[in-house]
N, C-alpha and C positions, 0 to 999 in steps of 0.2 A: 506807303504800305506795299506789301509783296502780294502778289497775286498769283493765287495756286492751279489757276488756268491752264500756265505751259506747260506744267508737270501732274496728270492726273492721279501720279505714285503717289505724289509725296504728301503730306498732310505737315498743318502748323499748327505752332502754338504758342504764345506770347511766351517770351522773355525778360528780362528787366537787361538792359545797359545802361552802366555809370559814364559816363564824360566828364572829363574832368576841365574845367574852364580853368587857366593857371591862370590866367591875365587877371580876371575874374576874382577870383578866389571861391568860386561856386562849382558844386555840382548839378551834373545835369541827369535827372534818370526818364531814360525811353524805354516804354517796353518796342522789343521787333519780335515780327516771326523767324521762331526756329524750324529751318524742314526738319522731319524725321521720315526715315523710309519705311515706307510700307513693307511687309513681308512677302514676298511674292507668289503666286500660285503657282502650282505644279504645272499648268498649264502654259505657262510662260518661261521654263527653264527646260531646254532640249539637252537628253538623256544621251551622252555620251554614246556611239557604236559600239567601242571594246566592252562598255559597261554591260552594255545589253546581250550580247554574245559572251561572257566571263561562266555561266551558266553551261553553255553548252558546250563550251572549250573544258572545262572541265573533266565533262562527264565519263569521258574516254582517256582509260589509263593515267589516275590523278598520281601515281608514281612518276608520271615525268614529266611536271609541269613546267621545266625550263626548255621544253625540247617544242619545234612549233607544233600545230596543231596536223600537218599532215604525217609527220612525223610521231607523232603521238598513237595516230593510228594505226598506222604499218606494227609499232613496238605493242599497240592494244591485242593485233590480230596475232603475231607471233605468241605472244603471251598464252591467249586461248588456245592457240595450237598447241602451245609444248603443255598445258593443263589437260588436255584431251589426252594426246599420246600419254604423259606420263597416269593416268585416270586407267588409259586400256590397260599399261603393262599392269600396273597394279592388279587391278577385276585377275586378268590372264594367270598373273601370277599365285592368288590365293585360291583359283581354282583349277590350278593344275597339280595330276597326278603321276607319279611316275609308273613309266611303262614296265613291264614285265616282260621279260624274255626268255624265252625256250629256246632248250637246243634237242633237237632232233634226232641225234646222230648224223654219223659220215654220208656221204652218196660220193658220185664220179665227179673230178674236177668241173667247174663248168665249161674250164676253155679246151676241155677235150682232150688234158693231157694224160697220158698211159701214167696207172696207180705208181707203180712199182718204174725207176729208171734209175740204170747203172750208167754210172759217168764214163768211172775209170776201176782200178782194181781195189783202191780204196774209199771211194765214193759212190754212194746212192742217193733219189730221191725220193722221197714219197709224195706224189699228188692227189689231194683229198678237196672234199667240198662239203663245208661243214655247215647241215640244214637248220634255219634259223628262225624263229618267229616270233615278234614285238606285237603286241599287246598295247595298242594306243588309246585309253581311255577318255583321252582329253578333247573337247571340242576343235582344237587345232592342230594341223599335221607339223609335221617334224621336216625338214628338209636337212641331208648332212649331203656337204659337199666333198667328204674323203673321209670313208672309214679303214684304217690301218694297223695291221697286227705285226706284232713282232716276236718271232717264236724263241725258247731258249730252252734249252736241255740243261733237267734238275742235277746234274754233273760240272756244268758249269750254266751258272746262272748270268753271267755277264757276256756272254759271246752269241751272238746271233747264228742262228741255225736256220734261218728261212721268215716266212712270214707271208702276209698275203694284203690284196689291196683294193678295195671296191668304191667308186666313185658315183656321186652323183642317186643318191638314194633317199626314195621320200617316202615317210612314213605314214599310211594315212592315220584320219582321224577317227576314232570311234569304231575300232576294223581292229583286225588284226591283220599284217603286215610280213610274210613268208618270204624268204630269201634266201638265195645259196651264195656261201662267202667262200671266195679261194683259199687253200689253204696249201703251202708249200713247203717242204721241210729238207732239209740237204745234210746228210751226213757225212761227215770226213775225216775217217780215221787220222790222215797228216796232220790234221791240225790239234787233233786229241794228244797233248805229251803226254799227260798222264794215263793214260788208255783207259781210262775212270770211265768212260761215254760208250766207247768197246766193249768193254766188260759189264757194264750195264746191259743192254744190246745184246749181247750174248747170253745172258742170265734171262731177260723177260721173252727172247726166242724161243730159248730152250737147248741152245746149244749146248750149255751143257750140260743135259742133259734133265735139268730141273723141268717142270710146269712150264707151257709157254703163255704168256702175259702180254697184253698192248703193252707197247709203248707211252709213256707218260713225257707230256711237253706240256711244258709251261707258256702262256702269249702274254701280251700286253695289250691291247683293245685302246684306240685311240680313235673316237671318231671325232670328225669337227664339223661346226656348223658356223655359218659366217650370219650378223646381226648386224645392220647396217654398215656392211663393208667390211667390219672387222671378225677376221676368225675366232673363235673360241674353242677350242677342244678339252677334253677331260680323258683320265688314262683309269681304265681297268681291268685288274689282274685277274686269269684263271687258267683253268690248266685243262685239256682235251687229250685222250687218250687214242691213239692213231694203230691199227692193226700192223704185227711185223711182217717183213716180207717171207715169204716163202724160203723155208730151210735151204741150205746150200747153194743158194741163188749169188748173192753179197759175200759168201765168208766161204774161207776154205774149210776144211775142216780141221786142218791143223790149226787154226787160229782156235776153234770151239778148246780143242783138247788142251792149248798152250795153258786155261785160265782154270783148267781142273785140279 
């Protein structure tokens, strides 16, 4: 008989075996014990490390669970960041208003250059400073790192006539924000073939003889603002009206009579 002593697991239970005697010509039936195992307790099977830790490796950025676990977190922590930053622009951007801007009229250049200057016998310039004030409604200021005009005379709309250039301007928040912009303008008969710019010029003076009338000049308004490194700028068109110089100063007078 078996004796279930040396294995306190296992448990028996009879059996029947045949023997077969050939010599004989008889069978032989024995019962023996069959072991069977016991099922084991919880208490006697040790739970795997990875197993136990599978829980808490998880928890952090289950998007990349091929990746290790300290790696997982660095990819959890970026994640959160770029969901914040892209959280703020969003808020920023459906509560932002656009500024309002007034112009003032002309005053003296800022850099203290004389209104009125003659170059040569067909060239003058005009230096002006055109008073300005932004209207910032929004909780956050504006930073431009170059704001840029480029002027052009309604005679010829493609050729540059001057222009003016102010750096490094912050707009506050919640405020309104006053500025003087340069403003520079050159004119020159040589370069007028058609004398279309002359003859304008002499018409809004009064040289001949009509009503005298500012000056109309067209600019181009370009300022730019840099967002993480990268510049951005945007272009807007308007037109400022510049006083002419003083009669007989620029122009002979046979030039006035030549367009009568």
């Amino acid at each position: 008989m078996y004796s279930t002593a040396t294995n306190p697991m296992m448990s028996y239970y009879p059996t029947t075996q045949i023997q077969n005697d050939f010599l004989q010509g008889r069978y032989t039936y024995n019962d023996v014990p069959y072991p069977r195992q016991q099922k084991p307790t919880t208490t006697d099977v040790e739970i795997p490390t990875t197993r136990r830790k599978s829980c808490t490796r998880s928890f952090c950025c289950p998007c990349c669970m091929c990746f290790p676990y300290w790696m997982r977190c660095i990819c959890c922590f970026f994640l959160l960041l770029f969901m914040a930053a892209a959280g703020l622009a969003a808020f920023v951007a459906t509560q932002f208003k656009v500024p309002s801007v007034d112009f003032y009229g002309l005053t003296d250049h800022p850099s203290g250059l004389p209104k009125y200057n003659k170059t040569n016998e067909t060239t003058f310039d005009i230096n002006v400073g055109l008073r300005i004030g932004v209207m910032n409604p929004n909780m956050a200021g504006v930073s431009f790192e170059k704001i840029k005009t480029t002027a052009y005379y309604p005679t010829a709309p493609t050729r540059s006539i001057g222009g003016g250039e102010l750096n490094n301007l912050v707009i506050n928040s919640h405020g309104t924000t006053n500025f003087t912009f340069p403003f520079h303008v050159e004119f020159d008969a040589s370069k007028d073939e058609e004398q279309n710019m002359l003859l304008d010029i002499s018409q809004r003076c009064g040289l001949t003889g009509g009503e005298q009338k500012d000056l109309v000049v067209n600019y181009m308004l370009t300022p730019t603002i840099r967002i993480i490194g990268f510049p951005i700028s945007a272009v807007i068109k308007d037109t400022v009206q510049v006083p002419c110089p003083p009669l007989g100063i620029f122009f002979e007078p046979s030039v006035a009579y030549y367009y009568q």
